[in-house]
N, C-alpha and C positions, 0 to 999 in steps of 0.2 A: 607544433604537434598537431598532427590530423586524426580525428576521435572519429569512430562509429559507434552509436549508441543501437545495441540489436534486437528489437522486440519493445514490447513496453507494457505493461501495467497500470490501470490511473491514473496515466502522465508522470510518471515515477523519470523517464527517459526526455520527455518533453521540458519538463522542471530542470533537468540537470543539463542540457540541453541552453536553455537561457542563462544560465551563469557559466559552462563555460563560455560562451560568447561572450560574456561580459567580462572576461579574463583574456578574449583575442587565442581561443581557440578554436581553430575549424574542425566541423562538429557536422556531423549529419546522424539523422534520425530514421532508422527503417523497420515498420513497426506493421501489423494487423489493426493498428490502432484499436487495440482490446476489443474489439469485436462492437458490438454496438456502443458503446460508449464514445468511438469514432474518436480518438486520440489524433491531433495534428502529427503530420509525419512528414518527410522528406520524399522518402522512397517509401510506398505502397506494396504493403505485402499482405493485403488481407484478399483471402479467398472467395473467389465466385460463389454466387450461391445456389446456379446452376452447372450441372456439367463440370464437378470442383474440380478433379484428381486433374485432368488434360488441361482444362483453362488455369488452373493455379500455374502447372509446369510451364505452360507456354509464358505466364507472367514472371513466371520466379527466373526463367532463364532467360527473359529481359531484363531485369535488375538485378544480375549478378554481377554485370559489368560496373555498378557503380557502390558492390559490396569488398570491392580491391583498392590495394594503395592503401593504406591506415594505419598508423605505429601504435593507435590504441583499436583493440574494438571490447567493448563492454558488452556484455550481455547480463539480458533481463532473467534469463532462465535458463536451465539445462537444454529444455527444449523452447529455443525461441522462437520458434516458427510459429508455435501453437499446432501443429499437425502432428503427422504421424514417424515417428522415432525415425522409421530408414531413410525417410526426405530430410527430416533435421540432421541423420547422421553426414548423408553425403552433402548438403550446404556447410556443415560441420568442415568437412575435409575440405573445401573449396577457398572456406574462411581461413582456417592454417595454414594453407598454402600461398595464398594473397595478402598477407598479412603479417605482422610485425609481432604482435602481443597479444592475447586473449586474456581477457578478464571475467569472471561470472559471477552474476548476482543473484546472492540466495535472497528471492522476494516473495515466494511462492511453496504450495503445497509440491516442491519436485520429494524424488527417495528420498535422502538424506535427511531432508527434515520429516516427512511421512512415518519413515522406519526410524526414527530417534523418539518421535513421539507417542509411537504407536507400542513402544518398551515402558510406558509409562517417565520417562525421563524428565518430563517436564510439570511445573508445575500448573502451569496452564495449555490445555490443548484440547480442541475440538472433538477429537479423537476417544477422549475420557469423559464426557458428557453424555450421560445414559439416556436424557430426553431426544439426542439425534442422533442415538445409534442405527435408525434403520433408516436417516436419510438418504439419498439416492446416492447426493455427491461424495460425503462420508463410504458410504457401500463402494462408490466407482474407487477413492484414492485406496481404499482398503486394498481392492483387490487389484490396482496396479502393481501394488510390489510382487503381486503374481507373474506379470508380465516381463519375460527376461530382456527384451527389448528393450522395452520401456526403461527399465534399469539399466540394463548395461549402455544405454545412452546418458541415462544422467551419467554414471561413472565416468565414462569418457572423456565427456567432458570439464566434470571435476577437477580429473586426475591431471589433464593438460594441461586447466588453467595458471597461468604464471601469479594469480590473487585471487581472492574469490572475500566480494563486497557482501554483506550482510544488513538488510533493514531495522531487523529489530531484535528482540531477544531471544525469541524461539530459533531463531533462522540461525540465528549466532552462536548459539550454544550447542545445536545438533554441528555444524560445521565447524566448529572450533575443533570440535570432540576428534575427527575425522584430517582435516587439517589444520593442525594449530599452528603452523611458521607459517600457511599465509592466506587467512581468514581473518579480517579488521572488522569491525561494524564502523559503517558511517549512513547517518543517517536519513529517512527521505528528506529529499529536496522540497524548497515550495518558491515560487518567486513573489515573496510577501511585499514589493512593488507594485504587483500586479492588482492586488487587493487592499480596497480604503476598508475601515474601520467605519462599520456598516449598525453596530448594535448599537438601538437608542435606547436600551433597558434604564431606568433609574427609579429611584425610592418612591415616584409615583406613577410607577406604571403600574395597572391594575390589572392584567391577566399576562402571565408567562407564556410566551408560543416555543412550546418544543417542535423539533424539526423531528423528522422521519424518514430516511433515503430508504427505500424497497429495492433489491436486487430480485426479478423474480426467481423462485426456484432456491434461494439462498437466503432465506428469510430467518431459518429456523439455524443455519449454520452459521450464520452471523450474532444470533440470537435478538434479532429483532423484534419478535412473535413475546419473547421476555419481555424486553424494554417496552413494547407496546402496550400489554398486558400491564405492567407497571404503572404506565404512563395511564390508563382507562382508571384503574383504580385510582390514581391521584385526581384525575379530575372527576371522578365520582363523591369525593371527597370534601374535594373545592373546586364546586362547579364555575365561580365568577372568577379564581385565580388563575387557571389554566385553559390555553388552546391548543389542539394540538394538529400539526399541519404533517401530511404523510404525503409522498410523490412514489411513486414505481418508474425503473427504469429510463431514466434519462441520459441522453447525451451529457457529458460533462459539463460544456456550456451550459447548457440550460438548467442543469441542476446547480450550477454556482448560483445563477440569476435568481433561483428560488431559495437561498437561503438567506434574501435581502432583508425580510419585514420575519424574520425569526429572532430567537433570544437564546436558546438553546439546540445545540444538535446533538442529539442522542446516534452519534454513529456506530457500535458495534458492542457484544457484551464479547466474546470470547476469542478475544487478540492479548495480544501479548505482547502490549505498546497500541502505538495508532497507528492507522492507515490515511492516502491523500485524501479523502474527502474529512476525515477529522481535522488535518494540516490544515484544508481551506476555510474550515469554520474557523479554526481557532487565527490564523491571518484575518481573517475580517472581524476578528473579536466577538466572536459567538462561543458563551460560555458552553464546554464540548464535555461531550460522556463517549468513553470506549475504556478498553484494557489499558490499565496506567497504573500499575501496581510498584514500590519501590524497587524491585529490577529492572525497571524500565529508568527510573531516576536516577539510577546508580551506574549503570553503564555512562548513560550520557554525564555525569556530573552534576546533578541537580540536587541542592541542597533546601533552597529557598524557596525561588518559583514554582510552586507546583499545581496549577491551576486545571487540570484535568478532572473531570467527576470519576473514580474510576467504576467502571459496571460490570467489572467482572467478578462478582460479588452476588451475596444471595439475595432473593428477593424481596427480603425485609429490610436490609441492610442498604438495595438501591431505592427500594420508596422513603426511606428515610433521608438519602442524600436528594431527594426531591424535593421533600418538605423541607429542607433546611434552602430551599432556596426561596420558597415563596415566606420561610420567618426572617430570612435576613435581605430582602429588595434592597435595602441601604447599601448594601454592601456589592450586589450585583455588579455597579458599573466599575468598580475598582477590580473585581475579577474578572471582566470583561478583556480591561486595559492589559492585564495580567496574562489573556490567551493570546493575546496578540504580540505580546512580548517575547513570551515564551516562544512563540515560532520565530520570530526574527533572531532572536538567541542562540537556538537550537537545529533550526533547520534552513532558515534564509538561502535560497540557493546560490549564492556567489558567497558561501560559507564553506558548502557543500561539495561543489564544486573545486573550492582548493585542496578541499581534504582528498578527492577522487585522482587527482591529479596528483599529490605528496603519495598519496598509497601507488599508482603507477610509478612513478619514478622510482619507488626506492624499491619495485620489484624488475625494472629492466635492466 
């Protein structure tokens, strides 16, 4: 089997990527490599930042030739170029034609899930948060469903795809709704190989280091600006128990490197599950805070393990699961052990990878 993985997200494609190869399937990666976060890729698909429209086209229509021959190709998104609808449509048509099977992965704010959540349908969504109604990004997805382009490319390629992979809950349930014979959730990948078990938290450690990742521009849609707020008040609190360590804008690399000498990462309040940089805490056993509500536990099968702080929660309710970590430090490094686990269980990418491959097969 020869896989294209098309576009990529936080290494969402990189991750799945090392476990099929660890399964002896040939695999390539062609990716923007999410724009600064500079994602490892195969084939290089991120655009000039001079003179974009011409020098992109000249680059894209170099590496067409090694976007043919593939009985699988995956995609990260409706639009996985990250550009503009009529270049994704026509690399679109180029893809169906050289190609065996298309796949699409709901991993992103594309329509489908936009206009599902934007009816109120979900229980958790960015969308319904009155404190970021008037953020820029919030305003831009709003008013894409205005754009018929824009949309009738997600369709398009919706409607082609012979499966369509889902990350998490939200993604899953706008998608099911629309097609349910062939919309699965499987979940992100992580190569928990790749990551030792890095937390040295124990019953006599004196000051807690919560971790902080900044996206700029995406502070207040992640609800970071919350968690941060939270976190100022906890260690206004308990000044000698708490540090709290915040990075803006890192290359992936180098923000794994900084969450070496942390205990906690407070990755996101308003997700509906996690995303890869919670995945990589919790693989190096950093006890992790994001969206982790029991829909999240139910899909996947989780009955027991459930070692996620969940923060999508009010703000009384997450200074509380704060303080309940600096009254039980005894108990920190057995939850530790516990995030670490729960990734290898749940998302280990040579796990992941089989299930991406059972769901292709049983739709070719």
């Amino acid at each position: 089997m020869k896989v294209l993985l098309l576009g990529d997200y936080s290494g969402l494609h990189l991750n799945l990527a090392q476990g099929l190869k660890m399964l002896n399937i040939d695999v390539t990666v062609a990716s923007n490599g999410d724009g600064w976060k500079d994602i490892p890729r195969n084939v290089d698909l991120k655009q000039p930042e001079k003179f974009k429209r011409i020098r992109f086209l000249t680059k894209l229509s170099k590496a067409l030739p090694q976007l043919k021959g593939y009985d699988i190709v995956q995609l990260i998104n409706p639009i996985f170029l990250g550009t503009h609808p009529w270049l994704n449509d026509l690399v679109f048509q180029f893809i169906k034609k050289h190609n065996q099977y298309i796949f699409l992965g709901a991993n992103g704010m594309d329509y489908y899930y936009c206009s599902y959540a934007m009816q109120g349908k979900l229980k958790h969504s960015v969308f319904q948060v009155p404190d970021i109604k008037d953020d820029p990004l919030i305003k831009q997805h709003k008013q894409a469903l205005n754009n018929k382009m824009w949309v009738q490319s997600n369709i398009n390629v919706a409607k082609y795809a012979h499966g369509i992979t889902a990350c998490n809950v939200g993604y899953f349930m706008a998608y099911k709704a629309i097609y349910p014979d062939k919309t699965t959730h499987i979940p992100l990948p992580i190569d928990t190989s790749k990551y030792a078990f890095i937390n040295n938290i124990n019953k006599n450690t004196k000051a807690i280091t919560f971790f902080i990742g900044k996206i700029k521009g995406r502070e207040r849609r992640k609800g970071i600006d919350v968690i941060e707020r939270n976190l100022l008040n906890l260690k206004q609190k308990y000044p000698h128990d708490v540090m709290i360590k915040t990075i803006s804008n890192l290359p992936t690399a180098q923000y794994t490197k900084e969450l070496n000498d942390s205990h906690v990462l407070c990755d996101q309040k308003y997700s509906y599950g996690i995303g890869m940089n919670a995945l990589i805490g919790l693989s190096k056993g950093l006890i992790t805070g994001s969206g982790a509500d029991e829909e999240m536990y139910q899909l996947i099968g989780e009955n027991k393990n459930r070692p996620i702080i969940n923060l999508n929660v009010s703000d009384n309710d997450m200074l509380n699961s704060f303080e309940k970590l600096i009254a039980n430090k005894s108990k920190l490094r057995e939850q530790a052990i516990a995030s670490r686990n729960f990734a290898i269980k749940h998302h280990d990418t040579i796990k992941i990878a089989q299930e991406y491959i059972d769901f292709w097969k049983s739709k070719m």
